[in-house]
C-alpha positions in Angstrom: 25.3 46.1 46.8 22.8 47.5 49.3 24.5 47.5 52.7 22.1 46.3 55.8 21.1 49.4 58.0 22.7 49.6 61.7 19.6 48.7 63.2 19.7 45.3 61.3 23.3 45.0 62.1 23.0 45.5 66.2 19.6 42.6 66.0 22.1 40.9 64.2 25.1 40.9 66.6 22.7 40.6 69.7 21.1 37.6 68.6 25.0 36.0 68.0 25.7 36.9 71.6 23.2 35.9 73.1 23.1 32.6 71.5 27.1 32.5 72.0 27.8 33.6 75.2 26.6 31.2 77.5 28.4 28.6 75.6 31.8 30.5 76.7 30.2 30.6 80.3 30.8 27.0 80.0 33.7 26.7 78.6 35.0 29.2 81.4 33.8 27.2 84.4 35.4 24.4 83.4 38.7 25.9 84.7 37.3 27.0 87.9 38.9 26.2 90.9 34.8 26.4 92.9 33.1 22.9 93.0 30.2 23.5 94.6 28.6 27.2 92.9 29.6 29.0 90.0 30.6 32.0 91.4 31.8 35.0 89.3 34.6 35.9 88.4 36.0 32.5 89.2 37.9 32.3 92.2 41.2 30.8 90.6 41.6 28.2 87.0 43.0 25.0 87.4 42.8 21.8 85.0 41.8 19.4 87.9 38.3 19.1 86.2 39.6 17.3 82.9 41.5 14.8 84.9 38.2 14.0 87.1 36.3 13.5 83.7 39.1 11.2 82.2 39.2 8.8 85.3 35.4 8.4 85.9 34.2 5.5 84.4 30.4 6.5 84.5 30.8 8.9 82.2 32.8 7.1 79.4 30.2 4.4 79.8 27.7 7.1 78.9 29.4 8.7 75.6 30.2 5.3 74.9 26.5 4.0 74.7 25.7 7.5 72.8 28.1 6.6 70.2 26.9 3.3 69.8 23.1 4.8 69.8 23.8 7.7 67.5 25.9 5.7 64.9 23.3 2.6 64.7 20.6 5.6 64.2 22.7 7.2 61.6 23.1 4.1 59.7 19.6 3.3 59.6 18.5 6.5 59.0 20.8 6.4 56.1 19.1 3.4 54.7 15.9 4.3 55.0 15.4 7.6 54.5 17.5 7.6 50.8 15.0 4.6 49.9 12.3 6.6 50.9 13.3 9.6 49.2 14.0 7.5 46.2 10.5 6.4 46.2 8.9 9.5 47.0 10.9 12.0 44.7 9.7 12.1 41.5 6.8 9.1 41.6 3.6 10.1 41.0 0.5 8.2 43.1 -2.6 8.5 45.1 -1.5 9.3 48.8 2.0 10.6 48.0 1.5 13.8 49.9 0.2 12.3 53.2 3.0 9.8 53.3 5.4 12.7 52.4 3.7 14.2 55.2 4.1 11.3 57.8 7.3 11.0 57.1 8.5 15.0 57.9 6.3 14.6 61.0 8.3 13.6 63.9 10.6 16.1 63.9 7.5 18.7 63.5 6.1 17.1 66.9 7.1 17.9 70.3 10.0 15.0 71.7 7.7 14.4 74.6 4.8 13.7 72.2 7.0 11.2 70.7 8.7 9.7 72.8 5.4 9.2 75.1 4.2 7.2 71.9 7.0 5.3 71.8 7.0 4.2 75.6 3.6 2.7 75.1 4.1 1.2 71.9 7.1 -0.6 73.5 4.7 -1.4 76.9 2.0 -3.0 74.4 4.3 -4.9 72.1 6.1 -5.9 75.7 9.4 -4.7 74.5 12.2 -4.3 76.8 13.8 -1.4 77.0 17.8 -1.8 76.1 19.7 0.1 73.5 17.4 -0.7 70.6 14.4 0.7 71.9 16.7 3.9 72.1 17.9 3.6 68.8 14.6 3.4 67.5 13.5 6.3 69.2 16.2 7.9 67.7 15.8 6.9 64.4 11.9 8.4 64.3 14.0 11.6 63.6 16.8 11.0 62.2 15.1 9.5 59.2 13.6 12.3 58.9 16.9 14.5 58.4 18.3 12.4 55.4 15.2 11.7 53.6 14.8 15.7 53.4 18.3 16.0 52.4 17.6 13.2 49.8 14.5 14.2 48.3 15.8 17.5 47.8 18.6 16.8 45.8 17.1 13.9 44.2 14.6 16.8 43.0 17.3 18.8 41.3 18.9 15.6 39.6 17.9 15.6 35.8 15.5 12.5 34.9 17.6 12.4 31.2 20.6 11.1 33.3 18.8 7.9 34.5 17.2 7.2 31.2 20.2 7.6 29.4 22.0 5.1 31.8 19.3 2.8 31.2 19.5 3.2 27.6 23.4 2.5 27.6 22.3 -0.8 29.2 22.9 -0.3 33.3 20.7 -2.2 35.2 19.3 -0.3 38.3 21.8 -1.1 40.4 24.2 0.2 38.3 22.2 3.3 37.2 21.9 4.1 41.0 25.9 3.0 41.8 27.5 5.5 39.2 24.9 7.6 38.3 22.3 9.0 41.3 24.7 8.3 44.3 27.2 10.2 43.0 24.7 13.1 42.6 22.9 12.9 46.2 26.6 11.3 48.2 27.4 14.8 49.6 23.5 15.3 50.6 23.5 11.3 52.3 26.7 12.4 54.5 25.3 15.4 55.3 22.6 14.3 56.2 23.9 11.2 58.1 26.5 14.0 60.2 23.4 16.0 61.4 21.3 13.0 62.4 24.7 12.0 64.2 24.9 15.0 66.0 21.0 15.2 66.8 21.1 11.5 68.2 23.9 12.0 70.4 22.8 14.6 72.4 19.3 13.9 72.4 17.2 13.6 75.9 13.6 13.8 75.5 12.8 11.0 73.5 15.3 9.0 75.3 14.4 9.7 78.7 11.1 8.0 77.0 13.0 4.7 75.8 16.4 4.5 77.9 14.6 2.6 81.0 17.7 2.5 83.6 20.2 3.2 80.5 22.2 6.3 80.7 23.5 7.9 77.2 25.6 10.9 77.9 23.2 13.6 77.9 20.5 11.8 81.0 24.0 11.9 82.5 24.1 15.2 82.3 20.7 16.1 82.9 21.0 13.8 86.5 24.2 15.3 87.5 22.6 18.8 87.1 20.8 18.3 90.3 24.3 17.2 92.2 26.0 20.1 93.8 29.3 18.3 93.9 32.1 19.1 91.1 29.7 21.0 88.7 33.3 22.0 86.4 32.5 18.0 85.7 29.4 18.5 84.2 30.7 21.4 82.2 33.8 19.6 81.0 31.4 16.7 79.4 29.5 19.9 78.8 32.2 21.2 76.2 33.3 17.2 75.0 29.0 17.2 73.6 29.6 20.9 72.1 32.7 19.4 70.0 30.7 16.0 68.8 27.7 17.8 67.7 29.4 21.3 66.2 31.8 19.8 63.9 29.4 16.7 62.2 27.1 20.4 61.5 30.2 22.7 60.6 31.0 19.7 57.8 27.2 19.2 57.1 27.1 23.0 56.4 30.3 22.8 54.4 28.8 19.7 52.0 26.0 21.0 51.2 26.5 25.2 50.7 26.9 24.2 46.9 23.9 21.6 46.6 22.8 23.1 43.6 26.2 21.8 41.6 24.1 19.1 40.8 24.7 17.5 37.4 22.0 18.3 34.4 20.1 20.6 37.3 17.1 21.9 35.7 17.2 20.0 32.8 
């Protein structure tokens, strides 16, 4: 095997750290014993911070309406993306790439483009805005992720094992019950654990939809701009790094061997 020159390695390593090492920044200042700055070194650690963040209510009400946002996304995103996929896989028709197309596209656009779109669509259709018109805000791109999971593997999945369920006598249900989902399951959770994790720390779009709703990360974003007990604010800081890194660390783990797929490229 061909090793990577140094230069390659030391890009390589620099990239990692500079991606990485803010994210320890934050995890360092949640100990600090300085409310007001984040002064370095810290002047002295203490675990104060993590008591603050378990008795203030505001803040549990805020990952509590993410959770409720991100799951109801997830679930229809689940829905609707695998029956679009299903449709769009292997069907042949006039217009198939421009739907294909408008269905990729709002994660291609800019949030603010979106979620500008989505505030006057809800103004015109006089829609008030409450957790729904988060959710679908949310679910514009979330969709998006498990349809592309979907159609991929559906892609790989071998048309001889639906026609030979069919022949065998399964109706559709039962061809797609015991023959495609267990194909395409490990692509559907994988799918449904990244649009988890983009949904619940999502702001642009929801700034957009949220009216005077606050999901964890506006919380955030609002307390940013408060010079009292920052180490709060990193402390939720590290709770959104945990909900959102290990959905992706399990999406990544699922799907590393997509290509076991059964009768792939027959």
């Amino acid at each position: 095997m061909t090793r990577a020159p140094l230069s390659l390695k030391i890009a390589a390593i620099g990239g990692l750290a500079f991606l990485h090492i803010p994210l320890l920044f934050i995890l360092l200042y949640c100990f600090t014993t300085e409310e007001k700055s984040y002064a370095f070194p810290p002047p002295g650690f203490t675990l104060k911070w993590f008591g603050v963040v378990w008795g203030r209510a505001d803040i549990w009400a805020a990952v509590g309406l993410s959770l409720k946002v991100a799951s109801i996304a997830t679930v229809l995103a689940l829905i609707l993306g695998t029956l679009a996929a299903g449709a769009l896989a292997r069907a042949r028709f006039f217009g198939r790439e421009p739907i294909s197309l408008l269905f990729v596209l709002p994660i291609a656009l800019p949030g603010i483009v979106t979620g500008i779109a989505l505030r006057q669509a809800f103004g015109l259709m006089e829609i008030p805005f409450s957790v729904w018109t988060i959710v679908l805000g949310h679910a514009t791109f979330c969709i998006v992720v498990v349809y592309n999971n979907a159609v991929a593997r559906l892609r790989r999945l071998s048309p001889s094992l639906i026609e030979a369920s069919m022949d065998l006598g399964a109706d559709a249900f039962q061809t797609f019950r015991l023959v495609v989902l267990p194909n395409i399951g490990t692509a559907l959770l994988a799918g449904g654990m990244l649009a988890f994790a983009l949904s619940f720390d999502e702001v642009i779009v929801t700034t957009f939809t949220a009216g005077q709703q606050s999901t964890l990360p506006i919380w955030m974003l609002s307390e940013l701009i408060r010079p009292r007990q920052r180490p709060v604010t990193n402390v939720v800081a590290v709770l959104v790094i945990l909900v959102t890194f290990l959905p992706i660390l399990a999406a990544y783990y699922l799907t590393r061997h997509g290509e076991a797929v059964a009768g792939a490229g027959k």
